[in-house]
C-alpha positions as CSV (number, residue, x, y, z in Angstrom):
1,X,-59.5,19.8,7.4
2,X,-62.4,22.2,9.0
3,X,-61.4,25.4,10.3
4,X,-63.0,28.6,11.9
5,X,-60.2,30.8,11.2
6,X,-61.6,32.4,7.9
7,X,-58.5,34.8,7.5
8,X,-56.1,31.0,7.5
9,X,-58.9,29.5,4.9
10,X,-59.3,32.2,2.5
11,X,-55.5,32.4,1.7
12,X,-55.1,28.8,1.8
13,X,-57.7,29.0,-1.0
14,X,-57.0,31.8,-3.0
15,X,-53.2,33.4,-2.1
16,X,-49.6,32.2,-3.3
17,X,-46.5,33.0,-1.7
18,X,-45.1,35.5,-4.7
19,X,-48.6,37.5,-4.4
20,X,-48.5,37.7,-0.5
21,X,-44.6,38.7,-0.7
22,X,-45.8,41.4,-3.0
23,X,-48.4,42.6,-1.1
24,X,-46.1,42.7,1.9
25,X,-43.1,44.7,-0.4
26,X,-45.8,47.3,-0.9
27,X,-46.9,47.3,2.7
28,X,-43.3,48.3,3.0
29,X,-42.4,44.6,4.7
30,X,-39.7,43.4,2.6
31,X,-37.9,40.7,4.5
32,X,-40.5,38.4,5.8
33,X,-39.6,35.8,3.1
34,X,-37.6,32.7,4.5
35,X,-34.3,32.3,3.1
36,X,-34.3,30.3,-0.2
37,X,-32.6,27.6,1.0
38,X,-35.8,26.6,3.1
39,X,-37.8,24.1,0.6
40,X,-40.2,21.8,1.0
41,X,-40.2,18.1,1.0
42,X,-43.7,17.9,-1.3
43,X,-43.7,21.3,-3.5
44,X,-47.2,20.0,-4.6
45,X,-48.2,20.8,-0.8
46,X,-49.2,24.4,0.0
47,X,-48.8,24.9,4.1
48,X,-50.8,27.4,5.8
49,X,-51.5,28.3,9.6
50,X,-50.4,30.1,12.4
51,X,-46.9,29.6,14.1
52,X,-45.8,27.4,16.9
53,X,-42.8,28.4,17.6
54,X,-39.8,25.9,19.1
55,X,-36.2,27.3,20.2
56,X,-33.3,25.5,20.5
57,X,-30.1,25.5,21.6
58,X,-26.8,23.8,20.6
59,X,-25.6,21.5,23.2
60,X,-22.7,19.0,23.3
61,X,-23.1,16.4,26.1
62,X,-25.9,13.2,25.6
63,X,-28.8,13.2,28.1
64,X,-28.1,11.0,31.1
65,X,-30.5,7.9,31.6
66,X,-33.0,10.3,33.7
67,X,-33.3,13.2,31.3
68,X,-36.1,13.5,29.0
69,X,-34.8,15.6,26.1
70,X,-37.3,15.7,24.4
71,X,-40.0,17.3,26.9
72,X,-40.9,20.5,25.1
73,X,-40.9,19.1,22.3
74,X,-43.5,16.6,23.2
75,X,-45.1,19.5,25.2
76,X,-46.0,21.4,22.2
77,X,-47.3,18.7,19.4
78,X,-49.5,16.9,22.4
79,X,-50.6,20.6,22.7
80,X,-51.0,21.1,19.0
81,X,-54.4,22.7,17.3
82,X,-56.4,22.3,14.3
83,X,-54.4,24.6,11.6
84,X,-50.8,25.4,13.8
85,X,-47.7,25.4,12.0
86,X,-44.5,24.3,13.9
87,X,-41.7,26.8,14.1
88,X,-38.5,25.0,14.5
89,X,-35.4,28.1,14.9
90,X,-32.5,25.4,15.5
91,X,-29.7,28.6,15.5
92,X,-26.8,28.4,12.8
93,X,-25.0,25.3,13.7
94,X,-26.7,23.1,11.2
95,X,-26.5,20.5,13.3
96,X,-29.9,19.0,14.2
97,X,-32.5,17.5,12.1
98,X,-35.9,18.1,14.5
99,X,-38.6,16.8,12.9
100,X,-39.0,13.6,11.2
101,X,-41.8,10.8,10.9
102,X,-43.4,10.5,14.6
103,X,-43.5,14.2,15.0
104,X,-45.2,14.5,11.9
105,X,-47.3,11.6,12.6
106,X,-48.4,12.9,15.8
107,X,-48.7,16.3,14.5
108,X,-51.0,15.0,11.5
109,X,-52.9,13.5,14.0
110,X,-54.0,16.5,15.5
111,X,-54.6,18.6,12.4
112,X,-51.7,20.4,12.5
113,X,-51.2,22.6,9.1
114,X,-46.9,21.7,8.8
115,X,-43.6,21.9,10.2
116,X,-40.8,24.4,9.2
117,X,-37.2,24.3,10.7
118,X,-34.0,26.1,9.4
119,X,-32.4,22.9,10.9
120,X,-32.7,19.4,8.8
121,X,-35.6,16.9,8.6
122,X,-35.2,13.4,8.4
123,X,-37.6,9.9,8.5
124,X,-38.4,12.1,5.2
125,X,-40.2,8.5,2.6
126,X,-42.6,8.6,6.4
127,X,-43.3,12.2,6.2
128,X,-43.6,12.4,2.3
129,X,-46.1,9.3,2.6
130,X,-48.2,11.3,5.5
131,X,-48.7,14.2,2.8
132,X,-47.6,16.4,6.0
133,X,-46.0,19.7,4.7
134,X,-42.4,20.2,5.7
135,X,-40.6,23.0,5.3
136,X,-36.6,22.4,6.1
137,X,-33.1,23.7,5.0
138,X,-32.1,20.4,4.0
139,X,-32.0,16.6,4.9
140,X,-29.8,14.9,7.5
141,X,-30.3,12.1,9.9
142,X,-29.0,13.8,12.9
143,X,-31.3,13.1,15.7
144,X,-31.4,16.8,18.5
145,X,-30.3,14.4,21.1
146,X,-26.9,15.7,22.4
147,X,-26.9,18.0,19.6
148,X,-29.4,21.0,20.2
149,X,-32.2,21.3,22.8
150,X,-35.1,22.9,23.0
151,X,-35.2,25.7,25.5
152,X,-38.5,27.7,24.9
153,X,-41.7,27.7,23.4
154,X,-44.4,29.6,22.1
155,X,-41.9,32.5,22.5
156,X,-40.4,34.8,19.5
157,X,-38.0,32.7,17.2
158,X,-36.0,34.0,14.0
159,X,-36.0,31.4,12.1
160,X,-34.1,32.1,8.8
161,X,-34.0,35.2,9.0
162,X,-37.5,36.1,9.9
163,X,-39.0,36.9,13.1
164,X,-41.6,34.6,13.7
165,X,-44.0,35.2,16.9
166,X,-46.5,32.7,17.5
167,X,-49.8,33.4,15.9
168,X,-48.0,34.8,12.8
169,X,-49.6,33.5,9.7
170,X,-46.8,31.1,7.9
171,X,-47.6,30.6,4.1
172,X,-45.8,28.2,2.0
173,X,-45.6,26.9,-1.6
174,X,-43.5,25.7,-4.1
175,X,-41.7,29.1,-4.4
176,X,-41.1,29.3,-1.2
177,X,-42.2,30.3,2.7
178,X,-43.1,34.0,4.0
179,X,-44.2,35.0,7.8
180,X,-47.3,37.3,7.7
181,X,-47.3,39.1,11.0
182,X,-50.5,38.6,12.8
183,X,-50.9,42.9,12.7
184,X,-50.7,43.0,9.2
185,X,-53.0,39.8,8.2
186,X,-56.2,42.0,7.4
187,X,-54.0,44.5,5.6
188,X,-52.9,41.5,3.5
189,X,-55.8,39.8,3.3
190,X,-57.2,42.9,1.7
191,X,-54.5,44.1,-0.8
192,X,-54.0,40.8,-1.6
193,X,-57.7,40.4,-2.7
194,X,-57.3,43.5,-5.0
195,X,-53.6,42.0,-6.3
196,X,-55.0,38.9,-7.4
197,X,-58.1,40.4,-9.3
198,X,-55.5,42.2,-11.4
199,X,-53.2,39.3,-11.7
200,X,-56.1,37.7,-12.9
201,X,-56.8,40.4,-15.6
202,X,-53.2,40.8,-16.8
203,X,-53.3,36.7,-17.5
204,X,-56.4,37.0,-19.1
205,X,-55.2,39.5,-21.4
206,X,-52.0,37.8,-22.3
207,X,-53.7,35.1,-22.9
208,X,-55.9,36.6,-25.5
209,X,-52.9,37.8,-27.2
210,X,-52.6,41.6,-25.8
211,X,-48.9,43.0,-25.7
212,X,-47.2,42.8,-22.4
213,X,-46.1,46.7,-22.5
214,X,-50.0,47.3,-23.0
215,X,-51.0,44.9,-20.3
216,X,-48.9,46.3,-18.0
217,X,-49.9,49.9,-18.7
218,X,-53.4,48.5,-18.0
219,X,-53.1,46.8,-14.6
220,X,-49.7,47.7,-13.5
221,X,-49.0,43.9,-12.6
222,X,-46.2,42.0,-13.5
């Protein structure tokens, strides 16, 4: 996938998630990590991008024949970029599962980066097949339809316990997903340039045998 947004490309390339969450701790950010039960469907899948975020609502009642429940959802992947990350905050209910295998068909389609939800995902042998990274806090077959709506987006979300606006950088791995606020991305880019040379030292020199008290003393990385 091309992309002009060199900040997006040289993490993607070059960052994990434990550096960046470092990087943030010592930036003095220290809960911008989604909760840990947030886990991707492919762990061999890094996600990267900037947020699109989706709120919902619980509701209780089915749509009537005339109702399109689905509107903003449709809205935003129709509107979806090269890079963008979806930003599903489905609330505490656990009741929804938003995203499944047309979402993530139609959001492949248009170059979209992933999909994260602290709801459930579903279709999820279609979306593993796609190779489209999914972030989720668990699997369920519960369709949003007379369960949870979405009421804005594009709009601040928390989404496990993070504050996500849209723009926000969303990084995700096999250890996990962290929300870089779009003011700090250059301030992370940078430190985290300077954290990985050392990382890069410190494995060098444990590699060659050095003593991990020494190593330490050394680069100060562990």
């Amino acid at each position: 996938m091309s992309s002009i947004d060199a900040v997006v490309d040289e993490m993607r390339a070059t960052f994990f998630c434990a550096l960046i969450s470092d990087v943030l701790d010592d930036l003095g950010h220290m809960s911008q990590a989604l909760e840990p039960r947030i886990r991707p469907l492919d762990e061999a899948l890094k996600l990267v991008g900037r947020a699109r975020t989706m709120l919902y609502t619980d509701v209780y009642v089915r749509p009537g024949p005339d109702e399109n429940h689905y509107e903003h959802e449709i809205s935003l992947v129709d509107d979806l970029k090269p890079g963008d990350v979806i930003v599903a905050a489905c609330g505490k209910s656990g009741r929804i599962a938003p995203w499944g295998g047309l979402l993530s068909t139609a959001a492949t389609i248009r170059g979209a980066s992933g999909a994260i939800m602290d709801g459930f995902v579903r279709d999820i042998r279609h979306v593993r097949e796609l190779k489209f990274p999914v972030y989720s806090g668990g699997i369920a077959p519960l369709d949003s339809s007379g369960r949870g709506k979405v009421i804005e987006t594009d709009v601040p979300v928390e989404c496990a316990g993070v504050l996500v606006h849209p723009g926000d950088i969303i990084f995700g791995d096999a250890d996990g997903c962290i929300v870089i606020p779009k003011a700090l991305e250059m301030a992370v880019l940078e430190a985290g340039r300077e954290k990985l040379k050392a990382e890069n030292k410190t494995l060098d020199a444990l590699k060659a045998g050095k003593k991990l008290v020494d190593v330490y003393n050394e680069f100060g990385v562990l």
